[in-house]
C-alpha positions in Angstrom: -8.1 -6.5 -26.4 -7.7 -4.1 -29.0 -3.9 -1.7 -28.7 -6.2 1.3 -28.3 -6.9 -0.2 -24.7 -4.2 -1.3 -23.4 -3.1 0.7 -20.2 0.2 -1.4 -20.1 -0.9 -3.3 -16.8 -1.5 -6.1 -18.8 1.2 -8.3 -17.2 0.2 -6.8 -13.5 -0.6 -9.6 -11.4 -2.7 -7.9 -7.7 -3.8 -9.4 -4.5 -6.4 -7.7 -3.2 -6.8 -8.4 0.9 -10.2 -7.4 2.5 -12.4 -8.9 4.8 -15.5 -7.2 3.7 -16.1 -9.2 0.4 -17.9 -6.1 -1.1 -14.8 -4.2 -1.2 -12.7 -7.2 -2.5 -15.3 -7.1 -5.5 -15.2 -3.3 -5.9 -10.9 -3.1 -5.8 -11.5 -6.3 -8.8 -13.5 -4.0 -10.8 -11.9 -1.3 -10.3 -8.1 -3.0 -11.1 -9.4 -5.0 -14.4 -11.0 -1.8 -15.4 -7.5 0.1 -15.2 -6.0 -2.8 -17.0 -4.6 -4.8 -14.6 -3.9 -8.4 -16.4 -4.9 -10.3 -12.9 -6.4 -10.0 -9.7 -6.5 -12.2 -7.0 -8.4 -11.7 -3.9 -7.9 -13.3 0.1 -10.5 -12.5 2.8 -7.6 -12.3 5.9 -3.9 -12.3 6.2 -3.8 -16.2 6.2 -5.3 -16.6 3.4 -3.4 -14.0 1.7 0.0 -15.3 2.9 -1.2 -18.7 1.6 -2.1 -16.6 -1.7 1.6 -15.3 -2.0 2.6 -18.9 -2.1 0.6 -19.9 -5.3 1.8 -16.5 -7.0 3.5 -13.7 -6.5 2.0 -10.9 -6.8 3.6 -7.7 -8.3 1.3 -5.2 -5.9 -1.0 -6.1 -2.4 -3.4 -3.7 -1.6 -4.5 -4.9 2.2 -7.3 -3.6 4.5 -6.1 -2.3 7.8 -9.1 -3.3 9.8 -9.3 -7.2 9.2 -9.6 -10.1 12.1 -7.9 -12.5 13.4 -4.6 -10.4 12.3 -5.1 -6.8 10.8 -3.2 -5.1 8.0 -0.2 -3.9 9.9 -0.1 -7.3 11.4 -0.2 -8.6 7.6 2.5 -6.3 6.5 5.0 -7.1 9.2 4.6 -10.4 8.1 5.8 -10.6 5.1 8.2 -7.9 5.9 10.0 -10.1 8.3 8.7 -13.9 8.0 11.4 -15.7 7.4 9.1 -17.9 4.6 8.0 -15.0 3.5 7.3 -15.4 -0.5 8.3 -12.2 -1.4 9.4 -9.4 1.7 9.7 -6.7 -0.9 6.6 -6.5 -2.8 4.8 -3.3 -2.4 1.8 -2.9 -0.4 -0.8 -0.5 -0.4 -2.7 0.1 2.6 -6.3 1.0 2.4 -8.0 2.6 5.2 -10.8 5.4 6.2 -8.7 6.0 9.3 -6.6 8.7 7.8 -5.0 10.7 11.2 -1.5 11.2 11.0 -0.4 8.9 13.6 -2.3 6.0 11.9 -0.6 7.2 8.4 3.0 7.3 10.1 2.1 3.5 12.0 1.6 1.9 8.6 4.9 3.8 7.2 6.6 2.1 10.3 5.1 -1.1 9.2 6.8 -1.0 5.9 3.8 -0.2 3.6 4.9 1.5 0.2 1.5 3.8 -0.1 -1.4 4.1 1.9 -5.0 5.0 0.0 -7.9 6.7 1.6 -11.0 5.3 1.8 -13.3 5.6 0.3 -11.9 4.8 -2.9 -11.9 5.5 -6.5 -10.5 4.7 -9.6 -8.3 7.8 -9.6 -6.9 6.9 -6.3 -6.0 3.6 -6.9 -4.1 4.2 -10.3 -1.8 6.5 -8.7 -0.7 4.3 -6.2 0.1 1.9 -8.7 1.2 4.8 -11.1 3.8 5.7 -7.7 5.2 1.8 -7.2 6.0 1.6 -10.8 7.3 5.2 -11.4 8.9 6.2 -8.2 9.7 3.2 -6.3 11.3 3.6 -3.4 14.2 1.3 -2.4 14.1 -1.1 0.7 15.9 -0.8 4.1 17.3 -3.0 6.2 18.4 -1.6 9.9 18.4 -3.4 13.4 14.1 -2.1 14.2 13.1 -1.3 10.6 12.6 -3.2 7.2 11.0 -2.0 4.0 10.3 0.7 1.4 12.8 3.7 2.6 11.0 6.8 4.4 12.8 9.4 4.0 12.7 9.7 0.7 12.6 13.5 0.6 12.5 16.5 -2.0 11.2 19.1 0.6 13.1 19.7 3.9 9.7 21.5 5.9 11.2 23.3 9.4 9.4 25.2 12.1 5.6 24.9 12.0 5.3 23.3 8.4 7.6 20.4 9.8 4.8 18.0 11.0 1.0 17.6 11.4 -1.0 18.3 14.9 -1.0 14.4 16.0 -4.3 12.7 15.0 -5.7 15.4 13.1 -7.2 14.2 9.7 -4.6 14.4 6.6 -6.3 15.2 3.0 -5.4 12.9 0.5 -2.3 15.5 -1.2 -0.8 15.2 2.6 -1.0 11.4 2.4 0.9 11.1 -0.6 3.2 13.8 0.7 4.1 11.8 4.2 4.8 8.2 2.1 7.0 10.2 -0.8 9.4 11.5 1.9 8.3 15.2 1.7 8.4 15.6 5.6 11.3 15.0 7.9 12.0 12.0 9.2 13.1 11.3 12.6 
């Protein structure tokens, strides 16, 4: 690879964890294209826990709809597993369910970023372009462990303070919830 494309994600190692092996193949493409240096893929939360084991990866983007366990069930678990390879490693969780109490559920799970479906190149480096530049330090409290939530530069109050439950958040909304740009409870 010539210096004129390097993106500087040489050295990124990904797991990718989708059930749909379409997707797996599209978030592949999509990472080596960006420069990612490797990408490993895991068609369910076993097999990606299993994954974790023979490498740790420096970023998980997981599905949220996956069976037998889905991707909140995937994040608790390494969140909290006491063999969990790595609790802190930052996960991204991809979804087309994108109502604000699905958004704030996944925060509660201890993702690090959620991305929209459908996705696109775009979308997917800046989550990566978020972990690396603003990560967000972990928490430890007696109900709660992961990436802090209330990491806030805007204090909203009175009717910008929080969305109408389940209504559909646009991408900028997203990103605004998992930065900490809302209240937190």
């Amino acid at each position: 690879m010539s210096k004129s494309n390097q993106t500087g994600l040489e050295k990124l190692k990904v797991l990718v964890v989708d059930d749909h092996r379409n997707m797996r193949d599209l978030m592949k493409f999509l990472l080596t294209g960006l420069g990612v240096g490797y990408v490993s893929t895991a068609p369910d939360s076993a097999a990606a826990f299993g994954e974790m084991r023979a490498f740790l990866p420096d970023i998980v983007f997981a599905d949220w709809a996956m069976e037998p366990l889905d991707g909140l069930d995937f994040v608790r678990l390494v969140r909290k597993a006491s063999d969990s390879p790595d609790p802190f490693v930052p996960i991204v969780m991809m979804s087309g369910h994108t109502e604000y109490s699905r958004i704030i559920e996944a925060r509660d799970a201890g993702i690090t970023e959620f991305l929209a479906k459908p996705l696109s190149a775009i979308k997917v480096a800046q989550r990566i372009e978020n972990i690396i530049h603003r990560p967000r330090p972990f928490v430890r409290t007696a109900s709660y462990f992961g990436p802090d939530r209330r990491r806030q530069t805007k204090n909203f109050r009175g009717t910008e303070r929080r969305a109408p439950p389940d209504s559909l958040l646009t991408e900028s909304e997203i990103n605004a919830l998992l930065s900490g740009d809302e209240d937190d409870e």
